[in-house]
Structure formats: C-alpha cells, structure tokens
NUVEXVEX-151852 format. One line per 2 residues: for each residue x negated, y negated, z negated of N, C-alpha, C. Coordinates in steps of 0.1 Angstrom, whole numbers, always signed. Each point is the difference from the previous one (the first is absolute). Layout:
// NUVEXVEX-151852
X Y Z X Y Z X Y Z | ...
// end
This chain:
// NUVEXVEX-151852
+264 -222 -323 -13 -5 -3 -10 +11 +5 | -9 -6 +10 -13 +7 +3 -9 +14 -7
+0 +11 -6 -10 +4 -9 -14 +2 +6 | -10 -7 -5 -15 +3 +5 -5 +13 +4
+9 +11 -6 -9 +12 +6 +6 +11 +9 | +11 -12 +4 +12 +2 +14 -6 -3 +17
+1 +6 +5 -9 -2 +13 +17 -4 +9 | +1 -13 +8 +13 -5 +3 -3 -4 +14
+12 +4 +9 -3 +0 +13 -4 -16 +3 | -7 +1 +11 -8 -10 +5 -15 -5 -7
-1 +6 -7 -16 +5 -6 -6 +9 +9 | -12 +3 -1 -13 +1 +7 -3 +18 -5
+2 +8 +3 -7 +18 +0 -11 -1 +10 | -11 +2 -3 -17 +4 +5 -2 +16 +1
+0 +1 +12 -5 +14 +6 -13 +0 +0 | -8 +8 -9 -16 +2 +1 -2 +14 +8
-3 +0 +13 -7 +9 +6 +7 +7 +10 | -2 +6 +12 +12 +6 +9 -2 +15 -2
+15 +7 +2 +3 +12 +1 +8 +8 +11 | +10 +9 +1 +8 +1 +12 +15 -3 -8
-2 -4 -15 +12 -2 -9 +1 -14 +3 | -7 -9 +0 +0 -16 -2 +12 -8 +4
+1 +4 +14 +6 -7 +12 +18 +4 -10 | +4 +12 -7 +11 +1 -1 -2 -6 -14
-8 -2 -13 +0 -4 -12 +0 -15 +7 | -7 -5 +7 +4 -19 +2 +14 +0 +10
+8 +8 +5 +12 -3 +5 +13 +3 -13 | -8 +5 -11 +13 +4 -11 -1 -13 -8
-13 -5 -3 -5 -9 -4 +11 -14 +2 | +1 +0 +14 +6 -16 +6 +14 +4 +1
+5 +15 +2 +12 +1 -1 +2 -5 -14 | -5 +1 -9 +4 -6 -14 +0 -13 -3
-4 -10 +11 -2 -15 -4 -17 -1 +4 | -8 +6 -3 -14 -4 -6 -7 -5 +13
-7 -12 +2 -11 +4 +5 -12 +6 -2 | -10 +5 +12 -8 +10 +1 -14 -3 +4
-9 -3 -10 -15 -3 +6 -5 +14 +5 | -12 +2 +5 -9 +13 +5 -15 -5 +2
-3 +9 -10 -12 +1 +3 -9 +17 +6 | -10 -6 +14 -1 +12 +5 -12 -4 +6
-8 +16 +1 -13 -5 +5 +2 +3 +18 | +13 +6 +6 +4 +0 +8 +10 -11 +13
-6 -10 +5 +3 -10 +3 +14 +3 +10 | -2 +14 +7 +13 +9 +6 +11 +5 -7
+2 +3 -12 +7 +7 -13 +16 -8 +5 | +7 +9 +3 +15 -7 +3 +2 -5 -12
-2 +4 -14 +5 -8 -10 +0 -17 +4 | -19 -3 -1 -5 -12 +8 +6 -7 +5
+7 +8 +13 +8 -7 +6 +14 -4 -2 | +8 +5 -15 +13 -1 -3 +1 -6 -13
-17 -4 -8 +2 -6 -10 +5 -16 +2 | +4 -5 -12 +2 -16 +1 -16 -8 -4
-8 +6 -6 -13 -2 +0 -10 +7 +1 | -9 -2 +8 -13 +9 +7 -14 -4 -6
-7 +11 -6 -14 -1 -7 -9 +13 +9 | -9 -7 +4 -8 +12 +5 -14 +2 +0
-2 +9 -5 -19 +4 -7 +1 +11 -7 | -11 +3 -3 -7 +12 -4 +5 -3 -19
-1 +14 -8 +5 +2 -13 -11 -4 -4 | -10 -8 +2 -13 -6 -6 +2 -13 -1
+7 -9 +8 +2 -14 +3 +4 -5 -7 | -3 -8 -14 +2 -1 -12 +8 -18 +5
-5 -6 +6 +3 -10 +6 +17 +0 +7 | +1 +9 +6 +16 -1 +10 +9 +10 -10
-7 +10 -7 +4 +5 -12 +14 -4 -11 | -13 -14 -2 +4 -10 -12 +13 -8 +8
-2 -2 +11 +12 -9 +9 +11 +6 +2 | +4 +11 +1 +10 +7 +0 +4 +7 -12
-6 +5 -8 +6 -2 -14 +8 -9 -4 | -8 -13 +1 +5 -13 -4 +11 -2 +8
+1 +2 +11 +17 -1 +6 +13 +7 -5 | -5 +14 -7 +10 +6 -5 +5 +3 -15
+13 +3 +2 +1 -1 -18 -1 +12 -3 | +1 +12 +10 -2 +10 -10 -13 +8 +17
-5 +12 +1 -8 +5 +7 -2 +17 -4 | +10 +6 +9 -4 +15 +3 -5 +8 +7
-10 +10 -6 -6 +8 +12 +2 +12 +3 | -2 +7 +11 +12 +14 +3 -15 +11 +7
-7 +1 -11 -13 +7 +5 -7 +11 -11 | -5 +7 +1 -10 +4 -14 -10 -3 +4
-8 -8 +13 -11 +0 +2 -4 -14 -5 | +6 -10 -1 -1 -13 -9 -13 -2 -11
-8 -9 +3 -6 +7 -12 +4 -9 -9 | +0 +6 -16 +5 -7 -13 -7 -16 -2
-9 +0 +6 -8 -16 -5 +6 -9 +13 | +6 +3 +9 +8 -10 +9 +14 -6 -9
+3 +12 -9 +15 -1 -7 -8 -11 -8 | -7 +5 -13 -7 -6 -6 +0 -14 +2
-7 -7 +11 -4 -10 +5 +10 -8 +2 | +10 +7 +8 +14 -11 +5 +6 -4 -9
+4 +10 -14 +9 -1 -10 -2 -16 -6 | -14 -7 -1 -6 -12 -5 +12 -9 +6
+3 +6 +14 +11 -11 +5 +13 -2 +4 | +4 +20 +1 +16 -4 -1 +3 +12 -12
+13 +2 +2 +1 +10 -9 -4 +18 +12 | -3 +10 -7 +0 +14 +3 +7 +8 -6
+14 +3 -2 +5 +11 -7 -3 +15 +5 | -7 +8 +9 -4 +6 -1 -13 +3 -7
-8 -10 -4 -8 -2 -6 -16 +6 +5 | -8 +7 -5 -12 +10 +4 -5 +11 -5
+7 +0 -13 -4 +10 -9 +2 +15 +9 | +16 +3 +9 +1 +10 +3 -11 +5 +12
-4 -11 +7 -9 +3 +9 -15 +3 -2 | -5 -3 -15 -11 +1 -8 +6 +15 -2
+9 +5 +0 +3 +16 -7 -6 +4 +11 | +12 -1 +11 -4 +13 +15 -8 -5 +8
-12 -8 -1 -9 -2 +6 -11 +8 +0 | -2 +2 -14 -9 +10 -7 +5 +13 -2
-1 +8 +7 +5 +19 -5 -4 +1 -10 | -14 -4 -9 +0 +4 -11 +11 -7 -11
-3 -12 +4 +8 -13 -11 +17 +10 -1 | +4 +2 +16 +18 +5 +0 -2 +16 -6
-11 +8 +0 +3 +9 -4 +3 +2 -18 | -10 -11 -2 -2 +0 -15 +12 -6 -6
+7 -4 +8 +18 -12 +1 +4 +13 -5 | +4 +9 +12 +8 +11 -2 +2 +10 -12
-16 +7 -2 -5 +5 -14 +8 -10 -9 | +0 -9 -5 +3 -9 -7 +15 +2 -3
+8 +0 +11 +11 +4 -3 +5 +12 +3 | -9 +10 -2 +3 +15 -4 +5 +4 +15
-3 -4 +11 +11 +1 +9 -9 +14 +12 | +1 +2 +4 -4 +16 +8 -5 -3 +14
-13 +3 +1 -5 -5 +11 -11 +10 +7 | -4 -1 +11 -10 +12 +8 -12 -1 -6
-8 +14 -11 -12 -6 -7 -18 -5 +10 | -1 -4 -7 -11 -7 +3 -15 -4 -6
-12 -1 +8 -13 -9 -6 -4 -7 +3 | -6 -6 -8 -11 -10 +8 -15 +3 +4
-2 -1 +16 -10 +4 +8 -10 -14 +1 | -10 +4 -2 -15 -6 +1 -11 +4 +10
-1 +11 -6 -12 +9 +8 +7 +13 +3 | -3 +7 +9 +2 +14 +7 +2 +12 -11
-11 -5 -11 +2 +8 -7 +14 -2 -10 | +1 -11 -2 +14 -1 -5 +14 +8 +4
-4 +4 +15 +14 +10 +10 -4 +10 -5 | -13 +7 +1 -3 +13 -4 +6 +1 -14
+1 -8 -7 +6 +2 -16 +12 -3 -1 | +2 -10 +4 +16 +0 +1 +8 +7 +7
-3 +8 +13 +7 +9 +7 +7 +12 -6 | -8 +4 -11 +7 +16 -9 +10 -4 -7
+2 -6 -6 +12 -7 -7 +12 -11 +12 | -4 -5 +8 +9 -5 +14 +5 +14 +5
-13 +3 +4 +6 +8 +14 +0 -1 +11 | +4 +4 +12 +2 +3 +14 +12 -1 +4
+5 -7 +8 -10 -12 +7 +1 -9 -9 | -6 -12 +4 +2 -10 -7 -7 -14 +9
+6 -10 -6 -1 -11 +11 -10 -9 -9 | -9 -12 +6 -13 -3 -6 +10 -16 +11
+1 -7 -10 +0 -14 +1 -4 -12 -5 | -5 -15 +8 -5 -9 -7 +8 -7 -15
-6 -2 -10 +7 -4 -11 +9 -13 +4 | -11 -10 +7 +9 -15 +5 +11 +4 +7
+9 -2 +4 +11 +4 +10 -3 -14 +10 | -2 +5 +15 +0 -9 +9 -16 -4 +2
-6 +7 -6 -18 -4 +4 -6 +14 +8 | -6 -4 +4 -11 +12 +3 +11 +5 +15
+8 -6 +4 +7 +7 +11 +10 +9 -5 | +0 +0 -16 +8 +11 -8 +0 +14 +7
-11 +1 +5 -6 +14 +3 +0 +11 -12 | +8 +10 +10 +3 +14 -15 -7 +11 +11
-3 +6 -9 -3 +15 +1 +6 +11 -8 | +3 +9 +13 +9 +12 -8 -10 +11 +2
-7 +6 -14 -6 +11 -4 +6 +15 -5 | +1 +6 +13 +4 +13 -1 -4 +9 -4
-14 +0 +4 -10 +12 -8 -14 -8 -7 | -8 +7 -2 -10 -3 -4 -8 -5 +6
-1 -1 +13 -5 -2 +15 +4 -12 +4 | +9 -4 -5 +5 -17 +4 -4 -7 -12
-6 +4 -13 -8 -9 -10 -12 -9 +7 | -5 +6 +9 -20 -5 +5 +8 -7 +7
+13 -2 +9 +8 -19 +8 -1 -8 -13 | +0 +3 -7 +4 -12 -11 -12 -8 +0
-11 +3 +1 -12 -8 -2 -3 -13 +4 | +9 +1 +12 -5 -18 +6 +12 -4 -3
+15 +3 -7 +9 -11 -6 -4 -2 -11 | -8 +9 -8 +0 -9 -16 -15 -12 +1
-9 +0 +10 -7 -8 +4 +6 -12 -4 | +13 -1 +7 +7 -18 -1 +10 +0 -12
-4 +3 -8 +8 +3 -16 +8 +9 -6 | +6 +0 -10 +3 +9 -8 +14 +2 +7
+7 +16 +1 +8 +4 +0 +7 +5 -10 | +13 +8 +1 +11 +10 -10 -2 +10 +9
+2 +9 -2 +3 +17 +4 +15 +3 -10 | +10 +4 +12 +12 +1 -11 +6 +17 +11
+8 +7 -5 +1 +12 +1 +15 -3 +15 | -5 +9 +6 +15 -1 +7 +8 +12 +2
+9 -8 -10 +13 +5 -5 +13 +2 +12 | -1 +18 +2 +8 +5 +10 +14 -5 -1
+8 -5 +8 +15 -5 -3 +5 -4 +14 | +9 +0 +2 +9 -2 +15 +8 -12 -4
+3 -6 -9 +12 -8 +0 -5 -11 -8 | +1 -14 +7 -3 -12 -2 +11 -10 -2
-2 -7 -8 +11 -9 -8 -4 -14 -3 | +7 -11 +6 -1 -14 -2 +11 -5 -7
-3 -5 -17 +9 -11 -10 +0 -13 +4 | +5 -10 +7 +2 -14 +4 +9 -4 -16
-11 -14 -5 +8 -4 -15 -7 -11 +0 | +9 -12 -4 +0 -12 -4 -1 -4 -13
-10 -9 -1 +2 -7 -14 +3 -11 -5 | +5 -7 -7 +2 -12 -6 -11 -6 -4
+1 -14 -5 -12 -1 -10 +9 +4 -13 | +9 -1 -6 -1 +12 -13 -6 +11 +0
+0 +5 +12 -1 +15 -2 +7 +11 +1 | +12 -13 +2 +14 +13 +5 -5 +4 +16
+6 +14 +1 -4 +6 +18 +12 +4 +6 | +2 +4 +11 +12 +6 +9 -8 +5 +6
+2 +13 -4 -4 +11 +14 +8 +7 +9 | -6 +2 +12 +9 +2 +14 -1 +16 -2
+9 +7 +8 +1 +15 +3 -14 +1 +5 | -4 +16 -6 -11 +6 +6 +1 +4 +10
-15 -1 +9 -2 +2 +15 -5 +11 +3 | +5 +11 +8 -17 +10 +3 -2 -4 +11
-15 -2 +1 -8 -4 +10 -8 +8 +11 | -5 +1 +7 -11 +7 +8 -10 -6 +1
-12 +2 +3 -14 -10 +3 +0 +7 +11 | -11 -9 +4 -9 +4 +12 -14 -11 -9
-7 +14 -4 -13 -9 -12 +7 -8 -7 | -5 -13 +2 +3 -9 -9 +17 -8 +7
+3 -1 +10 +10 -2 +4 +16 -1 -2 | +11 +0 -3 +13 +3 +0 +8 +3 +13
+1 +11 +5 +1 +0 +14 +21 +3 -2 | +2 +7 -10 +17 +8 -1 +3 +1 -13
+12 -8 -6 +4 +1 -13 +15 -4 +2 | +5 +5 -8 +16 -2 -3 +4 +2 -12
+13 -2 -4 +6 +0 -13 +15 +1 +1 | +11 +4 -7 -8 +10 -14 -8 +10 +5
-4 +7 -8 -6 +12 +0 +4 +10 -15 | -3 +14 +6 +5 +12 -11 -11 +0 -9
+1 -1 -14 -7 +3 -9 +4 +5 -13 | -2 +6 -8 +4 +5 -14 -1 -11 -6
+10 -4 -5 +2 -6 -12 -10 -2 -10 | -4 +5 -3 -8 -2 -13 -13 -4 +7
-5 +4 +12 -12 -8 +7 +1 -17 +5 | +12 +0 +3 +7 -13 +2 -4 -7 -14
+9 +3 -5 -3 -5 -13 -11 -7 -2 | -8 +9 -1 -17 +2 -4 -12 -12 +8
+5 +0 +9 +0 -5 +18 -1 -16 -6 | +14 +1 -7 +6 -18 -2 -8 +1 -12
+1 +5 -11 -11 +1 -12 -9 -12 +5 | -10 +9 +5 -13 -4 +5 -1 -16 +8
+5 +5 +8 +6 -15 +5 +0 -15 -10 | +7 +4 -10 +9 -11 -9 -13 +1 -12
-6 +11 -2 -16 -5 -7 -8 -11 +3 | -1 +5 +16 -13 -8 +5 +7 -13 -1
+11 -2 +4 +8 -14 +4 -5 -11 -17 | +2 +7 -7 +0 -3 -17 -11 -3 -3
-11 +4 +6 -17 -2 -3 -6 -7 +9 | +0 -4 +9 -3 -9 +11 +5 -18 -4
-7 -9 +1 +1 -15 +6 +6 +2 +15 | +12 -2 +3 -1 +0 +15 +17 -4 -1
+6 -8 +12 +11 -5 -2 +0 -1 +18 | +13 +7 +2 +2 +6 +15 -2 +13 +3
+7 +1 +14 +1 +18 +5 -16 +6 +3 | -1 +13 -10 -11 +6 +4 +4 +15 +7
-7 +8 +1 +1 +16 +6 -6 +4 -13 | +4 +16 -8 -7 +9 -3 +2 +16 +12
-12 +2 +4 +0 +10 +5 -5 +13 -10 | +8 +11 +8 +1 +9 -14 +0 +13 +15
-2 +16 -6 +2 +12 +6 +3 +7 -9 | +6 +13 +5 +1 +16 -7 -9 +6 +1
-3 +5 -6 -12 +13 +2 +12 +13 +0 | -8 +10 +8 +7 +12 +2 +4 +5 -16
-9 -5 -10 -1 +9 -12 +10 -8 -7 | +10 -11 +6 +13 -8 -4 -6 -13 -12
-10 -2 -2 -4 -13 -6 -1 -10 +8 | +2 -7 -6 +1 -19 +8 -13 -6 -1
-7 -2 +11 -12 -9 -4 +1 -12 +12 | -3 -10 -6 +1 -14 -2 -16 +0 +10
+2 -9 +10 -3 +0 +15 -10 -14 -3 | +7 -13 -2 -7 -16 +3 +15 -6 -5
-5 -8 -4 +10 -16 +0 -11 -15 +5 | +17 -3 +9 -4 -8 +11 +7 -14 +5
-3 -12 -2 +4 -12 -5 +7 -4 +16 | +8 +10 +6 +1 +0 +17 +14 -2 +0
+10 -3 +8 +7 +0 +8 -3 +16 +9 | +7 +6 -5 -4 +15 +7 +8 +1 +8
-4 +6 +12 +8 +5 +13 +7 +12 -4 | +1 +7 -14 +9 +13 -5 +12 -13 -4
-6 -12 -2 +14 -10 -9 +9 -4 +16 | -1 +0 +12 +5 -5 +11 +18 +10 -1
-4 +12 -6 +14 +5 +5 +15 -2 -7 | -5 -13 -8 +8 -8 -8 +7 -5 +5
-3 -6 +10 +9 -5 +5 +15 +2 +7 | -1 +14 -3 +13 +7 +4 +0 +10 -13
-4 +7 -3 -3 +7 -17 +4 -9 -11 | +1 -11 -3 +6 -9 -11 +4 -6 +6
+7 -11 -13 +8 -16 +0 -10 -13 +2 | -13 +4 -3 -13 -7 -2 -5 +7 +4
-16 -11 +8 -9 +7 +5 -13 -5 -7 | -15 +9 +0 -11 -3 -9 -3 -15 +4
+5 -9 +8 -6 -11 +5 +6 -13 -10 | +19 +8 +0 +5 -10 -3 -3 -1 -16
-3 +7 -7 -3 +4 -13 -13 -5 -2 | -10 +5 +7 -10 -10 -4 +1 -14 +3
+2 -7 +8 +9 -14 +2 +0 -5 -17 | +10 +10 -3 +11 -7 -11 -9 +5 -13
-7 +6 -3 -11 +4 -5 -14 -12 -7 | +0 -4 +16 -8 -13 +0 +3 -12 -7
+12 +1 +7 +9 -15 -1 +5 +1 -19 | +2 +7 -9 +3 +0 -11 +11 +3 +2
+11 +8 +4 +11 +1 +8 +4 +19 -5 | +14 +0 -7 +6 +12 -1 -3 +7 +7
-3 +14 +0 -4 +7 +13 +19 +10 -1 | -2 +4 +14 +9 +8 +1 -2 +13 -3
+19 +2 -8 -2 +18 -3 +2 +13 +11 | -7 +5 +4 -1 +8 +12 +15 +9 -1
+5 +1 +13 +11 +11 +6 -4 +5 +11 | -5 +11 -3 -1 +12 +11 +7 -6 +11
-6 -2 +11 +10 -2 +13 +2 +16 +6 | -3 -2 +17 +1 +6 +11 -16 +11 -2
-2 +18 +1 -11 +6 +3 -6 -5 +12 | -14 -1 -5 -3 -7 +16 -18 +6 +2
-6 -2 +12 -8 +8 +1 -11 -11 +7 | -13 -5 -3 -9 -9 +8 -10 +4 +4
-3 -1 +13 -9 +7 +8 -9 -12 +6 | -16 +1 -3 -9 -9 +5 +1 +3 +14
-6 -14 +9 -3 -1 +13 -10 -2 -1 | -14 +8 +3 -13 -1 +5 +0 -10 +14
-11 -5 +6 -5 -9 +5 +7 +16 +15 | -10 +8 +0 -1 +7 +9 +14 +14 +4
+5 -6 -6 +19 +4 -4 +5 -9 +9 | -4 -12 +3 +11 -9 +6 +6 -4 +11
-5 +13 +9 +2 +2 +15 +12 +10 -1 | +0 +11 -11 +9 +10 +2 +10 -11 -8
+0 -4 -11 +9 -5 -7 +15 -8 +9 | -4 -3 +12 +7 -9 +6 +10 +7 +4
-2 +12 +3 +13 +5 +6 +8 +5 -12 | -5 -3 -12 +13 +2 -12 +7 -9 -3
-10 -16 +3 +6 -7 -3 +16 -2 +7 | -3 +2 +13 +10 -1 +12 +11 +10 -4
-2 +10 -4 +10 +10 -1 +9 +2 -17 | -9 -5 -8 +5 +2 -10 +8 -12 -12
+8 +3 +2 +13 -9 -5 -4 -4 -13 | -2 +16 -10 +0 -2 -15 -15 -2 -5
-10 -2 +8 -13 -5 -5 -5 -10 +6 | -1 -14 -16 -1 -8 +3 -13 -8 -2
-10 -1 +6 -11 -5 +7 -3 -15 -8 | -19 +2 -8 -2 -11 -2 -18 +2 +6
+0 -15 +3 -15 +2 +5 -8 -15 -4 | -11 +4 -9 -8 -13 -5 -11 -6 +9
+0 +2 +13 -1 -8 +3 -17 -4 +1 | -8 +8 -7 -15 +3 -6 -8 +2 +14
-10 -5 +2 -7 +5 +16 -11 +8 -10 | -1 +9 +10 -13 +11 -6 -5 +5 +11
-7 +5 +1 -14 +12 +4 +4 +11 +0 | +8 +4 -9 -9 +16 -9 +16 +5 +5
+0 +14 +6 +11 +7 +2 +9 +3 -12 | -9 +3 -13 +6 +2 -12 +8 -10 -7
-6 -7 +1 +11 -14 -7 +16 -2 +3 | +6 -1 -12 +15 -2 +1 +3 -13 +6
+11 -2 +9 +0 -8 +7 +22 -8 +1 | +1 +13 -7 +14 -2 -5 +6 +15 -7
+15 +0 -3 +4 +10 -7 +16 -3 +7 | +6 +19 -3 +13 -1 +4 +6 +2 -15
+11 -4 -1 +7 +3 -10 +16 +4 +5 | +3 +16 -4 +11 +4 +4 +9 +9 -12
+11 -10 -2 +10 +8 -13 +9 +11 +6 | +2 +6 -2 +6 +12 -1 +6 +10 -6
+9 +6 +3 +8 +11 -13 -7 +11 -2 | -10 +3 +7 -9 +15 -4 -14 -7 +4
-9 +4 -11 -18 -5 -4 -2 +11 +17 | +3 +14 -5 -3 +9 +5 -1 +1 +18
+14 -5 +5 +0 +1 +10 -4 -11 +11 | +3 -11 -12 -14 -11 +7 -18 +2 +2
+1 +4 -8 -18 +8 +1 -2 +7 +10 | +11 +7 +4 -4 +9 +12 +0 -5 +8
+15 -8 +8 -2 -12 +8 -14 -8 +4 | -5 -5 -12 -9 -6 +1 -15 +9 +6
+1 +13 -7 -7 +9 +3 -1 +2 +19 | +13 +4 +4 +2 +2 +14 -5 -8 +8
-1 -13 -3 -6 -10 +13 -15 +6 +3 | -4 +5 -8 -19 +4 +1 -6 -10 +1
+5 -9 -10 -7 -14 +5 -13 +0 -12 | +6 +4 -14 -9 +3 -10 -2 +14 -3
-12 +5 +7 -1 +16 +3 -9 +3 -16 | -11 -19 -2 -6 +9 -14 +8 +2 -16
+11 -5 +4 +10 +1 -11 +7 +15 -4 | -2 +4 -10 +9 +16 -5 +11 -8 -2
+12 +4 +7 +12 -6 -6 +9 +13 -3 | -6 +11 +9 +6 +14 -3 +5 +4 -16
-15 -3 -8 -1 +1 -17 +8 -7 -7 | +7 -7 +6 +8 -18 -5 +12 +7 +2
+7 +2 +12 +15 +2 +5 +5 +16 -5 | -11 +11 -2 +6 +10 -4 +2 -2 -19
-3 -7 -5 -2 -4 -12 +13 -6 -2 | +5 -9 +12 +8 -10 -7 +14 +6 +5
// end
C-alpha cells in the first residue's frame, strides 16, 4: 500500500531554477523512475531541454509559477539565490520539503549570523555598518583588514570591500549609499573545508567525508578527499555540522562551509541549500553520491549509509581552460571529464569539472599542477601537506 509522504517512481520532481548541478540532479532523478518538470528563466538551460516538462519565465511570474507547481508532487531548488517568497508562494500548491526558512537564514548575514551566535558556534567577528562612522568605531575592535559586505546576499552586485588601512575607510562611502552593510574581520587561515549532509524530514542526517577545498574568491576551483586532520577537529568539524542540521527546517543535501585559522580554531564559513561542486567527488569517494541522497531525501526514502570509496581529487574547468584542457582529455586515461554544457561569456565561469581517484591526494595535485593549465591555483601548499 501507497504511503502519502512516499514520493514513487513515475510521479513528478520540479526543478526550480538552473545551475551547472541541475542537468546531473534531473538525470539521477529519472534514473530513479521520476519524471522531471523545470522551471527556468533560461529558454537554452540543457536541463530544459532534458526535462519531461518545460516552464519558462522569470521568478516573478506568479501565473506559469502556479502551473508548474501544480504539475508536480514534490519541487526542489538547487540555489541560495532563490528568493524565500517564490518558495512561499509555490508551497500553496505542491509540496516543498526543502521548505524557506533555511534560505530566510543565509539570505540575510545578519539573520545567519545571529543563527550561528545562537548556536554558540565560532564565527569571523563582526558589525553592523550604516554610516562611515560606524567603520571608524568598529574597526578597533575588528581590525585590519577586514571585508565590508552587503547585509542581503545577492543585491547590490554583492559588492565587498576589503579595508586594509585606514585609507580604504573614505571607498566605503558610495557602498553604504545603497544600504546597510556587516564589516566582519578577516580571519588569516590557509585551509578550507566543505561538510556535504543530508536530511530527512525527521531529522535524521548522513554526512559525507570532509572535503578541503581551494577558492578562487567565491569559486571551488580544487578539492579532494580524505584529507589529514586531527581527530578531535574532525570531531568538532562533524559537531558543528550535526548542530546546524538539528536547528534548521530543511529536508535534502545542503553544504556547510567551514576553515582553520592558523590559531587552530574552526570557524564556520556559510551554509548552503546547494548541490556543491566540493559534493561531485562522490562519485568515486563513496557508495552514494550528494545527488542520489538528496533524491531520496525528497522522495521520503531511507537515505544511504556512507562507505568511504576511492581518494579522489576534483578539479573545475573554467570557460577559458577549455582550449588547453583538450589535450588532457586525449591523453589521460584516469581523468574522467564532465561538462554542463552552460553557454557563457565570462572566461571565469565553470563550464565543467574533472574528477580523478587515485592512490596518492599528493601526487595527483602535482600532476594536476604540471599541465600549467591552473597557474592561479597553490597546489604546492596542498601536495606538500598531504
């Protein structure tokens, strides 16, 4: 017999919004039985073109909105830029087990900082900026440097400024014009860390092995797994993790990003309602991958207990990468090539990713290192480490 809050193949999963994740969360999707609606304000979006039903308009279109809701029995979205009153709105007509609440957290730096505080959890300090003079006062207690960002996340061009001296306070003037910012302290640290964890609607979670990451800014350009860590930071690591998971509305795979500081404390980065490109090197790193789990997440569906697979190492493809990339492709046996397929502009934009398992973190990094293909990457700091 059927249970109502069982999601059963050949029922309907609603993709709200496109990403470079989509195209593989709607192919895990149908590998499971389901059909796949999409909604996208991109009429090009390969999803678009691989869903079983197509909606297309702007996140304001309350009208085509309501129509594709209504087609599906359940509707997930793989974004933090979503805004909560689209959730809000649709929920009237199908179900949302991700719900909105978590995106009302990290939408607001104030709202997610005050999350954090709340659960005692360790974070880079910070104020709230108004007027100029607010930097001049909050700067003695921050410090140098320190980064000045919009409070909305995703407005204002999420234009930051990084305040070095005292001399970079008088730039601030024409961003607090277009509203209120944070000024939060930047906390010296080399080593970045992505938690991929799923939730139930109980509230039970499964979390995947920790990732260390690289940026390029805001980016994920190089991460693999395992990685070396002291025990008791690990620990601490999952701690934190399994807090936030416990205090959140949210049902499906999120990211917490987390760092070291040189001074060995853990501070707690963002959480992020994403399909993270740090979760991709799953697919050879475990028995389950963040896709399949959120899937089954959705669907009301046991999630699986993670087993360490294969170490493996994922390297972003930039747009402007993809000329040299070709002669790896050709030559290289053990890395295996995915590309979404995304048309862009911008040389920066990820356009695909390699993912390569291997018996040494270390000597894959170098490899990787050697092509000179990613010159702005330190992988040197990575491979003498590991």
């Amino acid at each position: 017999m059927a249970e109502a809050n069982i999601l059963y193949p050949n029922q309907t999963i609603g993709i709200l919004g496109d990403s470079i994740s989509s195209p593989t969360l709607l192919y895990f999707a149908k590998k499971m039985g389901f059909n796949v609606g999409m909604y996208s304000s991109n009429e090009n979006s390969k999803t678009i073109r691989l869903a079983d039903y197509k909606y297309i308009g702007p996140m304001d279109d309350k009208q085509t909105l309501k129509m594709f809701a209504e087609r599906c029995d359940v509707v997930v979205y793989n974004s933090p830029s979503i805004n909560s009153e689209v959730i809000r709105y649709i929920s009237q007509f199908t179900s949302v087990p991700q719900s909105d609440s978590l995106l009302d957290i990290i939408q607001d730096r104030l709202i997610e900082r005050s999350f954090f505080e709340t659960l005692n959890i360790n974070m880079a300090p910070y104020a709230t900026i108004v007027t100029l003079e607010d930097i001049y006062q909050a700067i003695n207690s921050i410090g140098y440097p320190a980064i000045l960002k919009p409070i909305q996340r995703g407005l204002l061009g999420d234009k930051e400024l990084v305040i070095k001296n005292q001399a970079d306070i008088v730039a601030a003037s024409g961003l607090l014009d277009s509203g209120t910012y944070i000024m939060e302290s930047f906390v010296e640290h080399d080593t970045d860390y992505s938690i991929i964890v799923t939730r139930q609607m109980d509230g039970t979670t499964v979390v995947f092995p920790i990732v260390e990451v690289i940026y390029n800014g805001e980016q994920i350009m190089t991460a693999f797994t395992p990685v070396k860590l002291d025990p008791s930071v690990e620990k601490e690591m999952n701690r934190i993790t399994n807090e936030i998971a416990k205090n959140i509305d949210y049902v499906g795979t999120f990211e917490v990003s987390l760092f070291l500081a040189k001074s060995g404390s853990i501070y707690v980065n963002r959480v992020a309602p994403i399909l993270s490109p740090a979760g991709f090197l799953f697919d050879f790193a475990a028995n389950t991958n963040e896709f399949e789990q959120h899937i089954r997440a959705i669907a009301g569906l046991p999630l699986t207990k993670i087993i360490a697979g294969i170490p493996t190492v994922f390297q972003a493809i930039r747009k402007k990468e993809y000329q040299r990339v070709q002669t790896q492709w050709v030559i290289k046996g053990n890395w295996h090539f995915s590309f979404y397929g995304n048309k862009t502009d911008n040389p920066n934009d990820s356009i695909g990713h390699i993912l390569i398992p291997t018996k040494s973190i270390s000597d894959t990094l170098m490899k990787v290192e050697a092509t000179s293909i990613w010159n702005d990457i330190n992988f040197k700091s990575k491979y003498e480490k590991n």
